[in-house]
N, C-alpha and C positions, 0 to 999 in steps of 0.2 A: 689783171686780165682786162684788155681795152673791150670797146663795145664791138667792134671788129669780129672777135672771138667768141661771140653768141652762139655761133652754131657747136661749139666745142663745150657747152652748157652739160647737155649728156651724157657727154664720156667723163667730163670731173666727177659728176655725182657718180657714178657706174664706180671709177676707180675708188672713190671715199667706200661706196658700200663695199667693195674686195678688201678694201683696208681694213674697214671695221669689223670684216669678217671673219681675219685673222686672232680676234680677241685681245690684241695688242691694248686698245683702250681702256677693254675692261681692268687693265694692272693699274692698283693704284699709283704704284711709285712712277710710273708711265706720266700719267695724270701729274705729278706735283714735280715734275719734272717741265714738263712743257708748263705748267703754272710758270714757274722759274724764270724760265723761254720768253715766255710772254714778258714778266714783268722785266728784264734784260732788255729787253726789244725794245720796251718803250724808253727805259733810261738811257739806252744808247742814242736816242732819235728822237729826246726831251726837245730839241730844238727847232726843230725839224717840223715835230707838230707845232709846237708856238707859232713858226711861222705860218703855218696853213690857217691857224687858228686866227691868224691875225691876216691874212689875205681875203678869208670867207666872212669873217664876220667883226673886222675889228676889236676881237676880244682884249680889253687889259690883260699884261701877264697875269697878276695875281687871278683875276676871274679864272686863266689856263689854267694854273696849277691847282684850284681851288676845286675847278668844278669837272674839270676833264682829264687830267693827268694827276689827279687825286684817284682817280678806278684803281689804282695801285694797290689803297687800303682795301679794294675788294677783293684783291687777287692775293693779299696776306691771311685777311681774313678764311679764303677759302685752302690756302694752304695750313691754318694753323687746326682748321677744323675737319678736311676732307676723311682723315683716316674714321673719326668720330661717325660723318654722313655714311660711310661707304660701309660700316659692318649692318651685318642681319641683325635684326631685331627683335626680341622673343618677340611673343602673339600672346595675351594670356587665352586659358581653354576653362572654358565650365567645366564640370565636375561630371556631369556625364559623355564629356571626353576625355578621363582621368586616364586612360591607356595612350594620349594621341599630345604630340609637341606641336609647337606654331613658330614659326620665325616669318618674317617681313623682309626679302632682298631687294633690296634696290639694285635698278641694273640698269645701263644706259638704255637711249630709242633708238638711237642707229645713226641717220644722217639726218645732219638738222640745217634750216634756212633762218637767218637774222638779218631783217630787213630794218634798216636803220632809218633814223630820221636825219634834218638838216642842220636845227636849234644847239645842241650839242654832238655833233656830229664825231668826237673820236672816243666821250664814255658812252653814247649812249648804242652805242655799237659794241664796244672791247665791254661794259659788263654784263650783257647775256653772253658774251664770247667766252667767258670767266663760268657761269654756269655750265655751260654747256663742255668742255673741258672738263671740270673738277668731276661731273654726272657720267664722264666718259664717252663722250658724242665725238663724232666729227662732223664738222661746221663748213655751212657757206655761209658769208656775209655779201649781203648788198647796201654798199655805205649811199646815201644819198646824194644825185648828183648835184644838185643844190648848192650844195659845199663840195665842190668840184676839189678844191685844193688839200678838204682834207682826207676827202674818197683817196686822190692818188696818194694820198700818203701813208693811210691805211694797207692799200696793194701792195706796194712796194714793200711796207713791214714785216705786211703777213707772206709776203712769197719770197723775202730773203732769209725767213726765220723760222717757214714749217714748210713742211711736204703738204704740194697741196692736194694729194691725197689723201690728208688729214684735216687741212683748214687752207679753204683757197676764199679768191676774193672776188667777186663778177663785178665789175664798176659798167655805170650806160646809164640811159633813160630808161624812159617807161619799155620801151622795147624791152630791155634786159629783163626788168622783173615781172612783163606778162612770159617771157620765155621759163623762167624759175617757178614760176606759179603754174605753168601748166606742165611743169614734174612731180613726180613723186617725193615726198619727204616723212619723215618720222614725225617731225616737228616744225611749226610754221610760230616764228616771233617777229610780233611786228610792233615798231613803235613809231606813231604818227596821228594824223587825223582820223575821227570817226567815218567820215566819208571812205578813205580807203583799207580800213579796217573791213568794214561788210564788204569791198572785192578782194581783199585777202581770204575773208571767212568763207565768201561763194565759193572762191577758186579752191581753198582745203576742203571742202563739204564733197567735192569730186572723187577724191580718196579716203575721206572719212579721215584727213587729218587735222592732229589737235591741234590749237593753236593757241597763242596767247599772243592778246592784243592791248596794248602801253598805248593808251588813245586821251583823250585830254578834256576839256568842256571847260566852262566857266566856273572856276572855284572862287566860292565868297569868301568873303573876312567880314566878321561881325565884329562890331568894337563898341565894348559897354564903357561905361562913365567909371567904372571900379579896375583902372589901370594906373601903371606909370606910364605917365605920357610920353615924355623923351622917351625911355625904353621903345615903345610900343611904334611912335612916330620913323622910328631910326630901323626898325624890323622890319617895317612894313614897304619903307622905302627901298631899303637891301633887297628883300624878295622882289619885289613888283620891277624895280628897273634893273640888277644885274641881266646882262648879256642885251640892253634893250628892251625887254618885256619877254623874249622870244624863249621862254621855259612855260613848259606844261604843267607845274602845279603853282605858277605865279599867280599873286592873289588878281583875279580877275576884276574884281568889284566891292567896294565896301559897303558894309551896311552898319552906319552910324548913331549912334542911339543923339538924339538931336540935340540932347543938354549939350554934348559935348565936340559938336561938329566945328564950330569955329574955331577953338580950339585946335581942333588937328590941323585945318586945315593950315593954320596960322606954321603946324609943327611943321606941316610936311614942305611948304616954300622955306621955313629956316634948313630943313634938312638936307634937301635938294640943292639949298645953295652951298650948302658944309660940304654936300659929298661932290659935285661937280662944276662947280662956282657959278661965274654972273653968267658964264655962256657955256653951257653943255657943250657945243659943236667943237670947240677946243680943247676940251677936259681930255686927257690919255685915259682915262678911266671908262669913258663913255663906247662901249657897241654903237652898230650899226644895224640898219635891217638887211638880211639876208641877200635881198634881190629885189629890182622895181616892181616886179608884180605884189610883193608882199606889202611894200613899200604905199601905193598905189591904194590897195585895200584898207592900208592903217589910217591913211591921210581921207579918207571917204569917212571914216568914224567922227574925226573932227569936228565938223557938219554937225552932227548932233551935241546937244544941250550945249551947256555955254563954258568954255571954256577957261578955267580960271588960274590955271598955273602952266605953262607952258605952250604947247602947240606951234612951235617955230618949225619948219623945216626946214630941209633943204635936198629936193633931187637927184641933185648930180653927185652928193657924198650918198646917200639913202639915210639922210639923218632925220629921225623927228625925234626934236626935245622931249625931256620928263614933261608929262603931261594930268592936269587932273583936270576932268571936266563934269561942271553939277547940273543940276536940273534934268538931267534925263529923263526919257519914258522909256516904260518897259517895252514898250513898242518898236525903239529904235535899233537900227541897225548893231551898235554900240552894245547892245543888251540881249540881243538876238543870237550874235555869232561868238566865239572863241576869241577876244582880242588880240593875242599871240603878239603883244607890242605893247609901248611903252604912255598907253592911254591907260587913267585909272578913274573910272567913274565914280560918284558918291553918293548916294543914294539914303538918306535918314529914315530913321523911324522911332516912333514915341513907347514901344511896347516892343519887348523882344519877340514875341506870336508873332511881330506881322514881318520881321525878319526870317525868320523861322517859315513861315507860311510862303514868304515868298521862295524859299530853298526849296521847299518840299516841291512847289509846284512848276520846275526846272527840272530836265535831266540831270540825274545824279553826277555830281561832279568828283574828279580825282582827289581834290584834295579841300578840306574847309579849316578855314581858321578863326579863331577866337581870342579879343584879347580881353579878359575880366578876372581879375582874384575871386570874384563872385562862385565859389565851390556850387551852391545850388543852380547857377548856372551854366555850369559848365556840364554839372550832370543832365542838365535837360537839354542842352544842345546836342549832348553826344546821345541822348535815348530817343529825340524828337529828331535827329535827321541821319541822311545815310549819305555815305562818300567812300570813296575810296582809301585815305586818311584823313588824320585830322591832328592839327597842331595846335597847341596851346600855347598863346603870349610870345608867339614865332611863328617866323615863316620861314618854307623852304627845306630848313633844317632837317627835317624827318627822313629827306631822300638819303642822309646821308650816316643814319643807322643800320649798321648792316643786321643787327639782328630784328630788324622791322621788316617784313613783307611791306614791296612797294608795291600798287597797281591800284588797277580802277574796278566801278562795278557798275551794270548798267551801260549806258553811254559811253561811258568813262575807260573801258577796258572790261578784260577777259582774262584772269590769272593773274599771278605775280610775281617778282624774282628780287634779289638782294639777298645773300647770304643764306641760310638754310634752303631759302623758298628758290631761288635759282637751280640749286642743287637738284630740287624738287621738282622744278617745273620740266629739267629735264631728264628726270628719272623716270621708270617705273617701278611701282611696289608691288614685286610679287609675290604673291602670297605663296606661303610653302607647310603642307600639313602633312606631320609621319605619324603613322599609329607604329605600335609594337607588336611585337609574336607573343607576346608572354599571355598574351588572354585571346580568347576572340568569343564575345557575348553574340548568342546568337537570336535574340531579341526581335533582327531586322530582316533576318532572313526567311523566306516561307520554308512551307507551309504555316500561312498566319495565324492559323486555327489556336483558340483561346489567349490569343498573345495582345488585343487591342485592351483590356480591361488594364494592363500593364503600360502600355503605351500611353492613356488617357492620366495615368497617376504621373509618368514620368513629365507629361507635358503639363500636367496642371499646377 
């Protein structure tokens, strides 16, 4: 759908709810069929995306297939397990409802809105598209115009391969998704900055719908003296620069126990030059930033503290080198905002508290990492801070457990999805409770006269 077609916003959602109304969704085989659909789609137009992938953001193939035409394994994952989501559930019952069953139904919300980000712009769209399917929704997507190239390529997929009386696509600017946001919906998913997460949240609060928001913040990496360096050095590098920086649970900032700081530092320029040689801007490996506004924003970070491994750019490609830069203050811009790019600040410390102290006292971030074999550290990393996940002796890697609930808490997001919790986020659970005819105590019924002395023993 071009932006053109905004006023025809109303009648798609109008026809999804007629379609959904017909109960077709609810059939599971329905459900693992268009799974099927889906995952055909994309094999068919493997290409297709690559190339969008590589017009919006200069993605390497491998990073493509890695990180965005991998949602594949979501969509196996959710076919191999839907039959398992989809049945009722007993409920257990105390004993003084020994007459009465409980079962738990899961049952779709109806019409749902997936409003996508730029960063990974074809999974981070197709896997709540994947939930929301398997839960038995029908879906609208709004792909971000940002990645212009790979929104049209999304349209195009989604409107040669479903009715989009069942899954349509609205591509535009901001015009398009204040139009979407002042409709009705079952379900509002958004994944993006905290900024337009609370005008997502305002605009659902109108209808009292639920939403779930995939929103991002500064996630640490602590890094104790009790590691393997290469390992740790080579992890940290993979998270932090894959796609540029431009992924929301990349390690944001390191917090270096100080024995061991030159050391890394030392790791991380050998590694930098292993994975993309003496000049980044050449490497086929190396992304790009999205677009000069973003571009524009990363290179103002520069500016602060001092710069000791990279900081080349260049405008007219949107390229800035692997970057680390030391001596920061907390103060500065660099340490204030969400870097969403390929700056990695360093920051020491002599005591793990004042790492720890320094997290607490930051909104909760989506993801924190740790690198130490240190067991009694790790346990008090994980009971001394809060995030949305947390990875151990790795980064990145977590997102791509499906049996992990992915999201944030706090700042960071609003719910979760990946494999069961997808399923979940677009379900509901309804409670279902039968009594029998074979008894009926009448305990509860009046006239109540002498019957509390009995009531007091049962509840006590």
């Amino acid at each position: 759908m071009i932006t053109t077609e905004l006023s025809k916003i109303g009648d798609i959602i109008q026809n999804q709810r007629e379609f959904f109304e017909t109960g077709k969704t609810k059939d599971v085989a329905f459900r693992i069929e268009q799974l099927k659909n889906l995952k055909q789609a994309i094999i068919e137009h493997e290409q297709t995306i690559v190339e969008a992938l590589k017009a919006d953001l200069h993605k390497p193939e491998l990073e493509i297939y890695v990180t965005e035409i991998g949602v594949i394994k979501e969509i196996d994952y959710a076919i191999k397990h839907i039959n398992a989501w989809s049945k009722p559930k007993k409920a257990a019952v105390s004993l003084d409802f020994f007459s009465y069953s409980a079962k738990i139904y899961p049952e779709p919300l109806g019409v749902v809105l997936i409003i996508g980000p730029w960063n990974y712009p074809f999974q981070l769209n197709i896997s709540p598209l994947v939930g929301a399917i398997t839960a038995g929704n029908c879906a609208i997507i709004k792909p971000s115009e940002i990645a212009s190239h790979t929104s049209g390529v999304i349209a195009k997929i989604i409107a040669k391969h479903f009715d989009p009386a069942y899954i349509a696509v609205v591509e535009g600017d901001v015009e398009a998704s204040q139009k979407l946001l002042a409709e009705k919906f079952d379900h509002i998913f958004f994944t993006g900055g905290t900024a337009i997460g609370k005008i997502i949240m305002a605009a659902a609060a109108k209808y009292l719908t639920p939403v779930t928001l995939e929103l991002g913040g500064k996630s640490p990496c602590i890094v104790d003296t009790d590691i393997n360096l290469e390992h740790t050095v080579r992890r940290i590098t993979w998270g932090k620069f894959i796609n540029a920086g431009q992924t929301c649970i990349a390690p944001d900032y390191l917090l270096v126990n100080k024995k061991i700081k030159k050391d890394l530092v030392d790791g991380l320029k050998k590694c930098l030059k292993e994975f993309y040689g003496d000049n980044p801007i050449s490497s086929p490996d190396y992304a790009r930033i999205i677009s000069q506004k973003h571009f524009d924003r990363l290179v103002r970070f520069l500016k602060d503290g001092e710069v000791i491994i990279g900081g080349e750019n260049q405008p007219s490609e949107r390229y800035i080198a692997p970057t680390v830069i030391d001596n920061v203050s907390l103060e500065d811009s660099v340490m204030q905002e969400e870097i969403f790019g390929p700056i990695l600040p360093i920051i020491e410390y002599t005591d793990v508290a004042e790492a720890i102290a320094l997290i607490n006292s930051r909104p909760k971030p989506l993801a924190l990492y740790l690198f130490s074999q240190n067991k009694n550290l790790q346990k008090r990393v994980l009971q001394e801070t809060s995030s949305g996940g947390v990875c151990i002796n790795d980064t990145v890697m977590q997102v791509g457990v499906s049996s992990l609930p992915f999201g944030g808490v706090g700042d960071s997001g609003i719910g979760n999805y990946h494999g069961k919790a997808s399923f979940d986020t677009f379900s509901h659970n309804k409670s279902v409770l039968q009594n029998s005819f074979w008894l009926d105590l009448k305990w509860r019924y009046a006239p109540y006269e002498g019957k509390l002395p009995l009531i007091k023993k049962l509840l006590g």
